[in-house]
C-alpha positions in Angstrom: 0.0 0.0 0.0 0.6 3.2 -0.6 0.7 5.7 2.2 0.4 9.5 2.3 1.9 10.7 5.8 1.3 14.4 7.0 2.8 15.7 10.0 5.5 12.7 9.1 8.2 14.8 10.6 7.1 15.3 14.0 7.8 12.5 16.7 4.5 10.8 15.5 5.2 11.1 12.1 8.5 10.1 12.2 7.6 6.7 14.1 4.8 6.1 12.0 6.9 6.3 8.7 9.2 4.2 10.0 6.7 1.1 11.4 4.9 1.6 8.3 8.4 1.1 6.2 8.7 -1.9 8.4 5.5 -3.4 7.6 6.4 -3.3 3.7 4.4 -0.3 2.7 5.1 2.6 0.4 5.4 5.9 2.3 4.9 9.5 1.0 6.2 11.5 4.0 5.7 14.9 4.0 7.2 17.8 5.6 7.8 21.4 5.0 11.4 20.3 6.0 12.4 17.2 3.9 16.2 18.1 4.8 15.8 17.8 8.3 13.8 14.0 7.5 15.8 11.8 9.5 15.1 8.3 7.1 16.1 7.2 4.2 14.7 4.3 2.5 13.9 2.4 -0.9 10.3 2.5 -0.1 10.1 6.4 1.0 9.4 8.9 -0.6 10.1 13.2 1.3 8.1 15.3 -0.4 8.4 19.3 0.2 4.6 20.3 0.9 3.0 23.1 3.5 -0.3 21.5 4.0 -2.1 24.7 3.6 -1.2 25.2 0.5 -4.1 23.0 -1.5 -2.1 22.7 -5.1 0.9 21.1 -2.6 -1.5 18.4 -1.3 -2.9 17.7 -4.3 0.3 17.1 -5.3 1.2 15.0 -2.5 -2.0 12.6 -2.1 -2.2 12.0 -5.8 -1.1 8.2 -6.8 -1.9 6.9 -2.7 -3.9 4.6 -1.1 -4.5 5.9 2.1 -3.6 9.1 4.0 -2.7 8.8 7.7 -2.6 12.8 9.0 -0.1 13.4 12.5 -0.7 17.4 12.3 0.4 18.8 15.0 1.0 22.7 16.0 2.4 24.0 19.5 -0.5 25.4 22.0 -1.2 29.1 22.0 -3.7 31.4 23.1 -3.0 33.1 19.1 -5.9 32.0 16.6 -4.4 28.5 15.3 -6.2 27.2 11.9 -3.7 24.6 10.7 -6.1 21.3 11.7 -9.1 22.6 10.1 -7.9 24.4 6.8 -5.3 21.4 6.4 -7.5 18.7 6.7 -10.0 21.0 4.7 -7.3 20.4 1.8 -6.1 16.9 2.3 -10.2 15.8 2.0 -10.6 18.3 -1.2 -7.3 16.2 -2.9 -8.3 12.9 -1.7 -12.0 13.5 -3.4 -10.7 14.9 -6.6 -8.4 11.4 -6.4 -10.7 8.9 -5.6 -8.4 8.1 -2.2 -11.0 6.8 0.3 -9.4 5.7 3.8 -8.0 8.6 5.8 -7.2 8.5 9.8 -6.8 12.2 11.6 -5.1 12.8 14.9 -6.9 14.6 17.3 -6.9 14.5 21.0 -8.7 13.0 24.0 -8.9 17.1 25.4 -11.4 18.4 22.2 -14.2 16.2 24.9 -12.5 16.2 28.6 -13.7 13.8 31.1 -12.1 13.2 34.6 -9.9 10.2 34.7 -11.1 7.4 37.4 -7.5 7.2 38.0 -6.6 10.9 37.7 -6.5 12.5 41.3 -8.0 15.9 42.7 -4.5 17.5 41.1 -4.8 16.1 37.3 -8.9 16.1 36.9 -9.6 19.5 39.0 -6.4 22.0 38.4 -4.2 20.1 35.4 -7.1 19.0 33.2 -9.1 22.4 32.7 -5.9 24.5 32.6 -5.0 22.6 29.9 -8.1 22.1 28.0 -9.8 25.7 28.5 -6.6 27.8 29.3 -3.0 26.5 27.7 -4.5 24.8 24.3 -7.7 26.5 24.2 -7.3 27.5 20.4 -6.1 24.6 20.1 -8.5 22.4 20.8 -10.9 24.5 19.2 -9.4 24.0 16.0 -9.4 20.3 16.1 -13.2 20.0 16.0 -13.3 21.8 13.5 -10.9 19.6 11.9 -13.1 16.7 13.5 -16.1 18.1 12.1 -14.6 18.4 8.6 -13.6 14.8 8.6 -17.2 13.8 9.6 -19.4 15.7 6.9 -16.9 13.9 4.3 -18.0 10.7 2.4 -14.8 9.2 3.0 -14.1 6.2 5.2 -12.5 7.9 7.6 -11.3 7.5 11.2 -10.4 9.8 14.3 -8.0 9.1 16.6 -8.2 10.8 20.1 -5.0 10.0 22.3 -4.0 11.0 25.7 -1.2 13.3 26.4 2.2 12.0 24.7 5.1 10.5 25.3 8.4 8.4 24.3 8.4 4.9 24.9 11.0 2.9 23.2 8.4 0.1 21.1 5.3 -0.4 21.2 2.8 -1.9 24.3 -0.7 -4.0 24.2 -2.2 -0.2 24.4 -5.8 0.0 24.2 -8.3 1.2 21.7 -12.0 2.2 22.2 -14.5 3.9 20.4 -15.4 7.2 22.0 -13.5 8.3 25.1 -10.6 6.1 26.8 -10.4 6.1 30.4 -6.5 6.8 30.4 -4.5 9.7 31.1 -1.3 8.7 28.8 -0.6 7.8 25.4 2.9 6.7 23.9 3.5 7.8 20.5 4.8 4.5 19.4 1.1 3.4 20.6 -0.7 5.9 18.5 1.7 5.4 15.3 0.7 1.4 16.0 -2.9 1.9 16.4 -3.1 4.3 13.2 -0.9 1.8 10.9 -3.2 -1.3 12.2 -6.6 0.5 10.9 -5.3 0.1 7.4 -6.1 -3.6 7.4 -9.1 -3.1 9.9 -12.8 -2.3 8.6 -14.0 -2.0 12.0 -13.3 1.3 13.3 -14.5 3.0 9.6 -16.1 6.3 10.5 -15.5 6.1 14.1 -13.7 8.0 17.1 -11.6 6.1 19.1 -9.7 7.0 22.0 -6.5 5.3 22.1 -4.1 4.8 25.1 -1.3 3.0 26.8 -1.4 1.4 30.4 1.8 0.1 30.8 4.9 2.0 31.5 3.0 5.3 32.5 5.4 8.1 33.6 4.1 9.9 36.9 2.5 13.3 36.5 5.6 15.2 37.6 8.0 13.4 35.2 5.4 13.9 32.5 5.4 17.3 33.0 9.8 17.5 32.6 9.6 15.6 30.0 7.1 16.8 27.7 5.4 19.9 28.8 8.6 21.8 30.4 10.7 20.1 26.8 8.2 22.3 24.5 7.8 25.3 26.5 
């Protein structure tokens, strides 16, 4: 199969390029930074493209099977668009190519619940600082994205994970449709769960939260690792 990657040079990009190279497939990775692309391979394929430029993604999804979207943008309280208008253009090319099966990253915080293992400190101060505060834009902008995906007549699926981070391979992590009742998600997980719905009818226009229960880090070392690393 032929895969279109976006977002393929972020940490979940990256990971999911590489497991899908592993599994035999074709890759189109792109990036507005194919120089910085850390893999080379027989198989791949880096292709310059900024996906808010439409005439780029054309370019890009033409000749695929299947597009597999890791977008991802830093939090801000500035107006971000990228989810909605590059998913806007991403389903335009993949109409006008006859390219069906799409999966979207989104997040588990675009519909917050408390977490039955979550504590006063993560469900009461951590949780709605995040969601309404930190990545309030955000958020906002994936459902839109969300919504975009939805009102198409592709066979499409949206993946909601928990908040990030590195494991070394992937886990028996656990995917359910609507909302998971975990607070993490490795991104060797999510890269696994999205590669595994190309040969999975199942989850066809359907949300599913995906997360990992082994190997959690704590809250505190979450925070050093991920949030503090990005700030």
């Amino acid at each position: 199969m032929r895969i279109a990657v976006f977002g393929a040079n972020g940490p979940s990009g990256r990971l999911l390029t590489g497991q899908a190279l592993a599994a035999g497939h074709q890759v189109v990775a792109i990036t507005r930074q194919p120089n910085s692309f850390p893999l080379h391979h027989e198989r791949l394929d880096v292709v310059r493209a900024d996906v808010l430029d439409p005439k780029a993604v054309d370019a890009a999804v033409a000749e695929t099977d299947a597009v597999l979207s890791t977008l991802g943008v830093p939090a801000g309280k500035e107006l971000i668009t990228t989810y909605s208008r590059g998913v806007a253009n991403i389903v335009a090319a993949m109409k006008r190519h006859r390219v069906l099966r799409v999966a979207v990253v989104s997040s588990s915080a675009v519909d917050p619940h408390p977490y039955s293992e979550g504590g006063f400190l993560f469900n009461r101060v951590v949780l709605p600082y995040v969601t309404r505060v930190l990545g309030k834009t955000m958020y906002d902008d994936m459902r839109r994205m969300e919504a975009i995906v939805r009102a198409s007549d592709l066979d499409w699926t949206i993946l909601r994970p928990s908040a990030l981070y590195h494991l070394p391979s992937a886990t028996h992590y656990t995917v359910v449709e609507g909302h998971a009742d975990g607070r993490f998600t490795a991104r060797v997980d999510l890269a696994a769960s999205m590669l595994a719905l190309l040969d999975d009818d199942r989850y066809v226009r359907t949300t599913l939260g995906v997360i990992t229960t082994v190997d959690n880090p704590t809250l505190l070392r979450w925070i050093r690792s991920e949030a503090l690393a990005r700030s």
